[in-house]
SESEFI-111389 format. One line per 10 residues: number of its first residue (from 1); for each residue x, y negated, z negated of C-alpha. Coordinates in Angstrom, 2 decimals. Each point is the difference from the previous one (the first is absolute). Example, Ala and Ser with C-alpha at 12.3 -4.5 7.8 and 13.67 -1.06 7.14 Angstrom:
% SESEFI-111389
1> 12.30/4.50/-7.80 | 1.37/-3.44/0.66
//
This chain:
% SESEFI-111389
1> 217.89/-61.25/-128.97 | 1.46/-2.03/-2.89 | -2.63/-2.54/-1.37 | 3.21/-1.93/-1.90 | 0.06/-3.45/0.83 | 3.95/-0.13/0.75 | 1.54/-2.85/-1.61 | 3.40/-2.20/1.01 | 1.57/-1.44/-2.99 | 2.76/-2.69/1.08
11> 2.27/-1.62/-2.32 | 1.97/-3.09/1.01 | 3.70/-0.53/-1.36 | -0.56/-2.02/-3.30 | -2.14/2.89/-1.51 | 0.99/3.94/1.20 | 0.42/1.91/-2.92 | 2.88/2.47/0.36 | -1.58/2.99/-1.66 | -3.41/-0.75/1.62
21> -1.27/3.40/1.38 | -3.19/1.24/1.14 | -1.16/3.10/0.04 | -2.77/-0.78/0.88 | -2.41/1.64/3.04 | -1.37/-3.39/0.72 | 2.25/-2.37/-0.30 | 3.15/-0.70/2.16 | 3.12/-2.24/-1.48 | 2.16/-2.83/2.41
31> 2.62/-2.01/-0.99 | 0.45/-2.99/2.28 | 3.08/-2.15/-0.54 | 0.16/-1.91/3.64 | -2.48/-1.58/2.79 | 1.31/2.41/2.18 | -1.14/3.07/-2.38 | -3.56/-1.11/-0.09 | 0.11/-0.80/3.66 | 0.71/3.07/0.80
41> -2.22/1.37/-2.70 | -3.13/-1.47/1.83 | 1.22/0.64/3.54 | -0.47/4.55/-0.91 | -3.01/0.92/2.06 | -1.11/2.41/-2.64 | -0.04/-2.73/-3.07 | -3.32/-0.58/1.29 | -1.38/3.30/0.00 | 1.63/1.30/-2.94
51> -0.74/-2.56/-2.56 | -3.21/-1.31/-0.82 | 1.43/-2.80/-2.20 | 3.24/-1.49/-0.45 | 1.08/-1.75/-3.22 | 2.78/-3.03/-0.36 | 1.27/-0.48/-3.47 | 2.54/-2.50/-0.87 | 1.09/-1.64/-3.50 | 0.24/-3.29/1.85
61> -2.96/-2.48/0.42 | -0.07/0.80/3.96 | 1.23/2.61/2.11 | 2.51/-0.86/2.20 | -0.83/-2.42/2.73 | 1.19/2.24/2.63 | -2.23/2.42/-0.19 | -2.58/-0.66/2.13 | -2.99/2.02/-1.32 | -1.90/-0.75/3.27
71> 1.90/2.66/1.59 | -2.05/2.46/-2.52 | -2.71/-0.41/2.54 | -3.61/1.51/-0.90 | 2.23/1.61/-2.52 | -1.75/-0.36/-3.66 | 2.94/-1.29/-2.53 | 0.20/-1.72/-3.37 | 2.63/-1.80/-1.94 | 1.27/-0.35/-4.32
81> 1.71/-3.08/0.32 | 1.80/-1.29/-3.37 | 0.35/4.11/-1.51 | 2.60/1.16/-2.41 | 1.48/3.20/-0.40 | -2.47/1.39/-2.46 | -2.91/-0.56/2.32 | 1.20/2.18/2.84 | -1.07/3.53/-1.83 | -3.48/-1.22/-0.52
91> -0.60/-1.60/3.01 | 1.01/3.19/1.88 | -2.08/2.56/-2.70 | -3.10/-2.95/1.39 | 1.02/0.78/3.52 | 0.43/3.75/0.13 | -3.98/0.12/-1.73 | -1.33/-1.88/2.75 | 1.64/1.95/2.14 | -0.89/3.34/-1.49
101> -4.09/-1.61/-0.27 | 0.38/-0.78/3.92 | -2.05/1.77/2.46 | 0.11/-0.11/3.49 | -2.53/0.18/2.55 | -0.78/3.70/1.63 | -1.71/0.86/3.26 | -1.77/2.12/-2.35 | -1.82/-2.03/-1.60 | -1.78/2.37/-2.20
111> 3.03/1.67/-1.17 | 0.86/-3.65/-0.72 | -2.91/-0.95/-2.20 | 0.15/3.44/-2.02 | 4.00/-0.59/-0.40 | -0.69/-3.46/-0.98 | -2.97/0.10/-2.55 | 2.37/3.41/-1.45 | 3.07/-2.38/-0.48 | -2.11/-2.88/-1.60
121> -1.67/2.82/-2.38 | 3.66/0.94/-0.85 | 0.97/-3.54/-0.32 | -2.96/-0.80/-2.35 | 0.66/2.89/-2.32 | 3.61/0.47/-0.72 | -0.72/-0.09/-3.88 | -1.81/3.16/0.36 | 2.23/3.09/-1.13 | -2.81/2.13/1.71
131> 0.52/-1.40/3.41 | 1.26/3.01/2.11 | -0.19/0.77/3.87 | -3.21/2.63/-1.41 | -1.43/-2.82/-1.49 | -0.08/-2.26/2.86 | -1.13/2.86/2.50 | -3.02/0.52/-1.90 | -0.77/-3.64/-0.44 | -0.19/-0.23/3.86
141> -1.50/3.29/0.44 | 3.04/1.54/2.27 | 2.44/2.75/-0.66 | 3.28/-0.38/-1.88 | 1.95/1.35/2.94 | -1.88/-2.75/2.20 | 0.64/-2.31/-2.28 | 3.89/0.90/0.34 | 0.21/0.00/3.20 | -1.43/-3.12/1.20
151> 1.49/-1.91/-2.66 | 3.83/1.08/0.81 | -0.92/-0.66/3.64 | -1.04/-3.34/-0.87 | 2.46/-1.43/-2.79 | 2.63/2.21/1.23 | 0.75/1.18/-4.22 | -2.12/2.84/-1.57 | -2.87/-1.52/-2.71 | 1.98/1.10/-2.82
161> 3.03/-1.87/1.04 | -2.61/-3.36/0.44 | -1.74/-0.10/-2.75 | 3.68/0.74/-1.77 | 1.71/-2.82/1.89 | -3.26/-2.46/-0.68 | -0.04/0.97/-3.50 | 3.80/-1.11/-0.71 | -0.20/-3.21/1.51 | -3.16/-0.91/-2.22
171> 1.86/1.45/-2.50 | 3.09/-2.02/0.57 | -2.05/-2.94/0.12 | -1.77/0.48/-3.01 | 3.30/0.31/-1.75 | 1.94/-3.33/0.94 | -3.34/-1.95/-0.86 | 1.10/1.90/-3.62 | -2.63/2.82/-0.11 | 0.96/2.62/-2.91
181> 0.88/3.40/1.58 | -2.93/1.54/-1.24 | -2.32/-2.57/0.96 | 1.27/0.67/3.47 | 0.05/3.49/0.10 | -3.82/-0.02/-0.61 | -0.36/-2.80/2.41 | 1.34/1.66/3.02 | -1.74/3.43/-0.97 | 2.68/2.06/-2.16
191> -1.03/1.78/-2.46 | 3.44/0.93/-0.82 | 2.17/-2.21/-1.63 | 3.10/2.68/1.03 | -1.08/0.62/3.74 | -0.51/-3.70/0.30 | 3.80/-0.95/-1.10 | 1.26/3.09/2.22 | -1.81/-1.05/2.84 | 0.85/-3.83/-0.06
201> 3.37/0.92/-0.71 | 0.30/2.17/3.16 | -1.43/-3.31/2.05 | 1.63/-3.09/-1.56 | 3.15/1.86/-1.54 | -1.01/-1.09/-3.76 | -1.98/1.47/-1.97 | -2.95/-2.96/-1.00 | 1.25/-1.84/-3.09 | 3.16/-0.42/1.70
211> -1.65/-1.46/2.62 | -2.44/-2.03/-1.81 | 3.02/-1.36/-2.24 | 2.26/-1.07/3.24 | -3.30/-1.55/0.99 | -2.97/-1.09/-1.90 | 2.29/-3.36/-0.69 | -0.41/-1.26/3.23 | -2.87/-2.31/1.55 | -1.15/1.10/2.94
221> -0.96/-2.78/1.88 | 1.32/-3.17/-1.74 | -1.94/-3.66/0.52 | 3.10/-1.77/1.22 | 0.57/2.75/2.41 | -0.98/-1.32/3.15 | -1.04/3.13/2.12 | -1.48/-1.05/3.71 | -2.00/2.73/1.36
//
């Protein structure tokens, strides 16, 4: 059981950018160019049982006016209206967090509380270079190998791999709002300034200063942006 909220991303044809990728476990990419695309986007049977949320973006002040969003149906969605080129990486690092903080609803619904409070105790404590899968067994009083085992089952990723994945995205956010390295090292529990840069490097393909030098220029949300959710 995968407790990722699976996220749509749709991109009209005044804003796909070409070497937009993702690699990402939560979040899907679709380009749309025609009426007839998203019809028959909406028309799949499964769009409503594999996404939990689908998201329109478009650079223009409207999406097109033949897309009828009613045929969505109970289907939750959101649109960026008005978005330019350099908004589209952080609006998708937003995206893939909620959808890595999602939980859904088990028959079990002890296993569920216990995976939940554990995944808002890793949430809350990201900065601490301590944290370890030991760590959090003994602060709920179950085994390590317990502790494995029910969280794989659950988030469908080992804990390491989590708290890795949650930790670069704060990371990466710290970074464009023009964190230093170090600060945000410390702040998303690194001790190590040298693990740190090998370990972002591996996710985001530059090592942090890079990063934070392509992107620490740019204003994430901008006033005369006018984003309808």
């Amino acid at each position: 059981m995968n407790i990722f909220l699976k996220i749509l991303v749709v991109f009209d044809s005044s804003s796909p950018p070409s070497d937009f990728k993702s690699n990402s476990n939560v979040i899907e990419v679709a380009y749309i160019k025609t009426a007839n695309q998203y019809n028959n986007l909406v028309k799949k049977k499964e769009i409503k049982g594999k996404y939990k949320l689908i998201v329109f973006l478009t650079s223009k002040h409207s999406l097109p006016f033949d897309w009828r969003l009613s045929k969505l149906g109970d289907t939750a969605f959101v649109t960026f209206i008005g978005i330019k080129q350099c908004d589209i990486p952080l609006i998708c690092d937003y995206l893939e967090t909620i959808g890595i903080l999602s939980i859904k609803n088990s028959t079990n619904k002890n296993k569920s509380t216990l995976i939940n409070n554990i995944i808002q105790h890793i949430n809350n404590n990201t900065h601490d270079n301590t944290l370890s899968l030991l760590k959090v067994s003994k602060e709920f009083n179950i085994s390590t190998s317990y502790l494995s085992k029910i969280f794989k089952m659950y988030c469908g990723i080992g804990f390491k791999e989590y708290l890795i994945r949650l930790r670069i995205n704060k990371a990466k956010a710290l970074l464009r709002r023009g964190a230093s390295v170090t600060e945000t090292c410390l702040n998303v529990g690194y001790g190590n300034l040298t693990h740190f840069s090998k370990i972002f490097r591996r996710y985001v393909g530059l090592n942090p200063s890079a990063f934070r030098n392509q992107t620490s220029s740019l204003v994430v949300y901008k006033e005369d942006n006018n984003y309808e959710v």
